[in-house]
C-alpha positions in Angstrom: -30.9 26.4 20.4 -32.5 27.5 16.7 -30.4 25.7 14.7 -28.8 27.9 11.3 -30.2 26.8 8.2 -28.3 27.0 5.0 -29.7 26.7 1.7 -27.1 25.3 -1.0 -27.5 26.0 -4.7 -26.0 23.4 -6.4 -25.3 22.9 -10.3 -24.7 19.3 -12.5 -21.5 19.1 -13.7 -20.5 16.1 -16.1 -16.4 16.8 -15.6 -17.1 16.5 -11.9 -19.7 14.1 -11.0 -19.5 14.2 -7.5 -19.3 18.2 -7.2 -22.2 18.4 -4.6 -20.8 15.4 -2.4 -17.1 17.0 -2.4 -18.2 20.6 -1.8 -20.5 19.7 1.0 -17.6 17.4 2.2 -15.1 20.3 2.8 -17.6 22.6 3.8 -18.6 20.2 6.8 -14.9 19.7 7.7 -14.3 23.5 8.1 -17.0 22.4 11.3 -16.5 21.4 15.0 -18.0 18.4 16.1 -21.6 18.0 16.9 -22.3 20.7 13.7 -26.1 19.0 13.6 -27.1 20.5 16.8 -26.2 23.9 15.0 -26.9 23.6 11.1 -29.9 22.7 9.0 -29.3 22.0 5.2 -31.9 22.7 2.1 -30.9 21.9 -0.8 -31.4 23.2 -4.6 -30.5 21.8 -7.8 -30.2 24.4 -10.1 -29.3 22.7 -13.2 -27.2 24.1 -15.6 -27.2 27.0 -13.5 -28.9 29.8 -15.6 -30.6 32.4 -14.4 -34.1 31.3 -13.8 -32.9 28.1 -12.0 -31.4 30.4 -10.1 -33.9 32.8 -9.5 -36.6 30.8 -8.4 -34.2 28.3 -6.3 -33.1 31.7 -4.1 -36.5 32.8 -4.0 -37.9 29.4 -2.8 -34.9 29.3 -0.3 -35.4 32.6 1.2 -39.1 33.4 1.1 -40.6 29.4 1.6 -38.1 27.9 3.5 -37.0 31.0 5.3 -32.5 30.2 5.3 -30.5 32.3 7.2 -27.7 32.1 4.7 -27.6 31.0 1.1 -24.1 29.2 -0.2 -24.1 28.1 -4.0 -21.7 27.5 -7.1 -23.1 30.0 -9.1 -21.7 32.1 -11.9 -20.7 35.7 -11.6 -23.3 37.1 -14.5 -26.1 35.1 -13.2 -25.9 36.1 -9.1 -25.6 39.9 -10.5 -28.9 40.0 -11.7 -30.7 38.1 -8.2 -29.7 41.0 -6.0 -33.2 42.1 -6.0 -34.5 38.6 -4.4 -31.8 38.6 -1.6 -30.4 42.3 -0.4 -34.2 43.5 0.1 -34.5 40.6 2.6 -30.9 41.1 4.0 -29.8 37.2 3.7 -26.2 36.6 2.7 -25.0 35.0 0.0 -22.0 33.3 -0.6 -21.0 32.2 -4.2 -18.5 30.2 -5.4 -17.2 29.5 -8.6 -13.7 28.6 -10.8 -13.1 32.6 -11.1 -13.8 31.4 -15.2 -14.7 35.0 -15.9 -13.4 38.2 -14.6 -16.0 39.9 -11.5 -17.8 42.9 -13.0 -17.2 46.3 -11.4 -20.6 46.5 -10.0 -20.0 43.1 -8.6 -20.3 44.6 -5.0 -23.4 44.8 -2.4 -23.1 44.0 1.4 -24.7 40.8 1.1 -23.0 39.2 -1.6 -20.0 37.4 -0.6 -17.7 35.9 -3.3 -15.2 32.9 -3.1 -13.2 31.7 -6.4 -10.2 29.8 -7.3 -9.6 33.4 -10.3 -8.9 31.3 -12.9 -8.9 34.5 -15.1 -5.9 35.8 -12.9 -3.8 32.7 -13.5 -4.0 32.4 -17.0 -3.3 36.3 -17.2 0.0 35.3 -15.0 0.4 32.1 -17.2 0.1 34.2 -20.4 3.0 37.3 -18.9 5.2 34.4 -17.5 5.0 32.6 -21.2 5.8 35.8 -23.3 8.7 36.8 -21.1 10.2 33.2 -21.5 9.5 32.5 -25.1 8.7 35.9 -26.6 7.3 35.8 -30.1 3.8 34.6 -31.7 1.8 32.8 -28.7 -1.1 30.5 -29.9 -4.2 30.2 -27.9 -6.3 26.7 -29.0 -9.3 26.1 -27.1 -12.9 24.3 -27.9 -15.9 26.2 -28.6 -17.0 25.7 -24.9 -14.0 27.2 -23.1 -14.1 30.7 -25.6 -17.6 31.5 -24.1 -15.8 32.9 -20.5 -12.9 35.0 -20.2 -9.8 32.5 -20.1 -8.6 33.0 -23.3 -8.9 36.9 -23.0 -6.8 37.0 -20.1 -4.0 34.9 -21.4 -3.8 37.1 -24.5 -3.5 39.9 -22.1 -1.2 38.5 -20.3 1.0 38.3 -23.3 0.4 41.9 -24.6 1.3 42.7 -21.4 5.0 41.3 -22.1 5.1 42.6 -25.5 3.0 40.0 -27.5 2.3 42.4 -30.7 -0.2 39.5 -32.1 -1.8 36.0 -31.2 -3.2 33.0 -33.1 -6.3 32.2 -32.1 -8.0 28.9 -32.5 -11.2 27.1 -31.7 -12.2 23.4 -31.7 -15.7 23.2 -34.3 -18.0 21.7 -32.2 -19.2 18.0 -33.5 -21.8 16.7 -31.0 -20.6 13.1 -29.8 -17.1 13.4 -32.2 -13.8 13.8 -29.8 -11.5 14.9 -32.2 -8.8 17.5 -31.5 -6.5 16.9 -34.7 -7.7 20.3 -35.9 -6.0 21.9 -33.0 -3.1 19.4 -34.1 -3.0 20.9 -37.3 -3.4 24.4 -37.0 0.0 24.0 -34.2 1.9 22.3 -37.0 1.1 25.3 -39.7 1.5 28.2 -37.3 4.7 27.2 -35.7 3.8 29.7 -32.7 6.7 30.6 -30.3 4.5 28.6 -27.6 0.8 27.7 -27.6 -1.4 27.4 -24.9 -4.3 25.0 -24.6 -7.6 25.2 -23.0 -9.6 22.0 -23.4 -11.7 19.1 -20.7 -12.2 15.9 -20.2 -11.8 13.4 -23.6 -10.7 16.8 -26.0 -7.8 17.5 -23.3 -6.3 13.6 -23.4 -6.9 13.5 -27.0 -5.3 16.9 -28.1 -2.2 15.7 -26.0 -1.9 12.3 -28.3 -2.2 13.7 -31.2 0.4 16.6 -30.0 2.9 14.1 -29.1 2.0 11.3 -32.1 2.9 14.4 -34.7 5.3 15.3 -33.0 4.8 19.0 -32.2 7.9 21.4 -30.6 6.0 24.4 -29.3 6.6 25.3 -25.5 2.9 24.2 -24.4 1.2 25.5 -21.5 -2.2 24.5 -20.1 -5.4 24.7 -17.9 -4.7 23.8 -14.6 -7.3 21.5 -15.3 -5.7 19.5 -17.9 -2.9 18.9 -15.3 -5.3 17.6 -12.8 -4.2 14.0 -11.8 -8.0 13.2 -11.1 -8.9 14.7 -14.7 -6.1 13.4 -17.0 -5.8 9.2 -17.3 -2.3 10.2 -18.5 -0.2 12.3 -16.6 2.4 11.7 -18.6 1.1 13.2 -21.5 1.9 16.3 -19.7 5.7 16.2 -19.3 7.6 19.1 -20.0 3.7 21.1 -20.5 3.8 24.2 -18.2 0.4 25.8 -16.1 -0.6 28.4 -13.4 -3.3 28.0 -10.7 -3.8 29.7 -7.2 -4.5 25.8 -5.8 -3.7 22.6 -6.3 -3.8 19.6 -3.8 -0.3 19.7 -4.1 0.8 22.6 -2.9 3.4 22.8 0.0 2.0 25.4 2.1 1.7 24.2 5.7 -2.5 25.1 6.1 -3.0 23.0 2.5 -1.3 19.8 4.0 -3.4 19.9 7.4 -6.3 20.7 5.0 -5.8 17.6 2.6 -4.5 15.5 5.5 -7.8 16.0 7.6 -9.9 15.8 4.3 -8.2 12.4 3.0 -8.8 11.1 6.8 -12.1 12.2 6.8 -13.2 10.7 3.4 -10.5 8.4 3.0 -10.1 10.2 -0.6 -8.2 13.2 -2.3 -10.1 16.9 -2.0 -10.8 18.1 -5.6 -10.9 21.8 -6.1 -14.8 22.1 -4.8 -13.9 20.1 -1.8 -11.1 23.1 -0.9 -13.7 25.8 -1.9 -16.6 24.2 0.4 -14.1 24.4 3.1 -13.2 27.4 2.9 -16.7 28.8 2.8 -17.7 26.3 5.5 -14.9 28.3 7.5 -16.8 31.7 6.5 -20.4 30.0 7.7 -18.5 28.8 11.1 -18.5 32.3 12.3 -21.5 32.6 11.6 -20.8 35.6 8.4 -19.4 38.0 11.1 -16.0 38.0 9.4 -14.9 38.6 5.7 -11.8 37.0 6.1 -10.5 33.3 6.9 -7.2 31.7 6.9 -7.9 28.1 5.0 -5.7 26.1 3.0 -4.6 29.2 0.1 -3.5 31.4 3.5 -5.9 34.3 4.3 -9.1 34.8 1.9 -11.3 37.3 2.0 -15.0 36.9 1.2 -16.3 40.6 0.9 -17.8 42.2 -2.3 -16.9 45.6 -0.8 -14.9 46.0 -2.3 -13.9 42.8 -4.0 -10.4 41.1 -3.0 -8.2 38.5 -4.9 -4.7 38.7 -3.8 -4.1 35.3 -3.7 -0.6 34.8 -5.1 -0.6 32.5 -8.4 1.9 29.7 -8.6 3.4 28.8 -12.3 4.6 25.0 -12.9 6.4 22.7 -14.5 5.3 18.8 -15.0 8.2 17.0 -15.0 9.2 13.3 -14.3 11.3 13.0 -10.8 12.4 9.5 -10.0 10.0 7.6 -12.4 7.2 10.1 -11.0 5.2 12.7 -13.0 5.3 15.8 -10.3 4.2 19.4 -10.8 7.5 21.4 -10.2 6.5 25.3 -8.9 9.2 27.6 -10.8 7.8 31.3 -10.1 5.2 32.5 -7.4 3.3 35.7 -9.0 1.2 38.4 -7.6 -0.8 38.3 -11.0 -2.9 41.4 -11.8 -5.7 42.8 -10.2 -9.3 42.2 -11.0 -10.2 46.1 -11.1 -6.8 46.8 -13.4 -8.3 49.0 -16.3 -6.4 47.6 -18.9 -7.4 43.9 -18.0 -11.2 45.2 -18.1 -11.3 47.1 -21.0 -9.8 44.5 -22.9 -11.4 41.2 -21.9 -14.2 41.5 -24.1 -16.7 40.1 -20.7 -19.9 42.1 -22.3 -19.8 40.3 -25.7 -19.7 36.9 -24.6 -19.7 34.2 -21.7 -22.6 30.8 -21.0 -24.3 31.6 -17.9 -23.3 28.1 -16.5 -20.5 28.2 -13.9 -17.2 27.2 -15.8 -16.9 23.0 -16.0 -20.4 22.6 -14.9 -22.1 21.1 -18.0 
């Protein structure tokens, strides 16, 4: 039998070191066994993930080593402007990304198939949720890396949506090789918002939430779901009491998510990150061999398909709390979130003017 070969575009990423080990590892469970009679991996490393890594890794992929499928973590900008290197040859294309910025309206062919964890929907959910709880000023306070993508748009729509008339917005000056978040610190303690939200990684997250505590800030905080990541964050209990939204998380009760991370952990003999569920879930898509648009992994029933674009998933808003000496992520609402093609959320997210061409947390 001519076995399928799969070309994977893969990115560096210095919050998740292991990105290309833990996607691949979910991507391979989503397979029966005795997958290497069937499959035949190339693999490109694209980098940063602009687009003429890009570019020439697709072209090298599909016109040198001749892959019946391509499957990459790729950013929504970039893969828009390769459509001229794979829909002329007819080879699919499956992307993957955080969902850091919201899909374009022209982000639709038949070949382009699109899977995302649409971040920009939960922090538009966790931005609405926030305002109906606490009402008043909201504060938005984020380093100069997260304002390049559309997070902190879609929170502040999210609140004007609830009837936030005004926000403060601030952003972390960058200061190669200084960690310092005090500014952020500072800026909470003059403002006094009604409740602030944060969007930091890796050192800036843990320190922002020591110096939060240590001067002894009152503001109903909410975060990246990131920053409540257990694999992320050395202190979880920094968190306590913080608030954040995400369509996944490890720890979600849903009965397909525990016989995902159950047959992952037993697999590996470690904890699925948020790649790991992603490569699964397109490794289900490649199992049938691209003849579906829709599979039922460990978020319930996701659909793949550009045409049009889909992202129903429901988004989950939570509470970190300690329970019996234990810091736990409590779910308090379930929200349908807001559509990717809503006008309002389009017009107003400002996706022209700005945004890296890196895949969010991939530097």
């Amino acid at each position: 039998m001519k076995k399928m070969k799969i070309g994977f575009l893969i990115p560096y990423s210095g919050v998740f070191p292991s990105l290309k080990e833990d996607f691949l590892q979910g991507f391979l469970l989503a397979f029966p066994r005795g997958w290497e009679e069937r499959l035949s991996f190339l693999y490109e490393f694209i980098q940063m993930g602009d687009l003429k890594k890009v570019q020439d890794a697709l072209q090298k992929l599909i016109m040198f080593d001749r892959v019946n499928v391509v499957v990459g973590i790729v950013s929504n900008n970039v893969i828009a402007q390769c459509t001229d290197i794979y829909v002329p040859r007819k080879i699919p294309v499956l992307i993957n990304n955080l969902g850091a910025r919201i899909p374009d309206q022209h982000f639709s062919n038949p070949f382009l198939f699109y899977n995302s964890l649409h971040l920009w929907k939960s922090q538009w959910s966790m931005g609405h949720w926030a305002q109906q709880q606490f009402g008043g000023t909201p504060s938005i306070n984020m380093a100069l890396y997260e304002s390049g993508y559309s997070l902190h748009e879609c929170f502040k729509l999210g609140t004007a949506a609830s009837g936030a008339e005004q926000v403060h917005l601030n952003i972390l000056k960058y200061t190669p090789g200084n960690v310092d978040a005090t500014p952020l610190v500072d800026y909470l303690l003059a403002q006094k918002p009604a409740h602030a939200h944060v969007l930091l990684s890796g050192k800036e997250a843990h320190h922002f939430l020591e110096q939060y505590h240590a001067a002894g800030c009152s503001a109903n905080l909410s975060v990246s779901p990131f920053m409540a990541d257990a694999t992320l964050m050395p202190d979880m209990s920094l968190l306590e009491n913080t608030h954040h939204a995400t369509t996944w998380s490890v720890d979600l009760p849903a009965d397909e998510n525990k016989k995902f991370v159950d047959n992952y952990r037993d697999g590996y003999q470690e904890t699925p990150t948020v790649f790991s569920m992603l490569g699964y879930e397109s490794g289900l898509m490649v199992a049938e061999e691209m003849q579906v648009k829709q599979v039922k992994g460990p978020r319930g029933d996701v659909n793949f398909s550009t045409e049009p674009l889909s992202a129903l998933l429901p988004v989950y808003i939570r509470k970190t709390v300690k329970r019996n000496g234990q810091i736990i992520h409590e779910q308090i609402s379930k929200e349908p979130g807001i559509s990717w093609s809503d006008e309002a959320l389009i017009r107003g997210s400002g996706m022209e003017a700005s945004g890296w061409q890196n895949p969010y947390l991939c530097v």
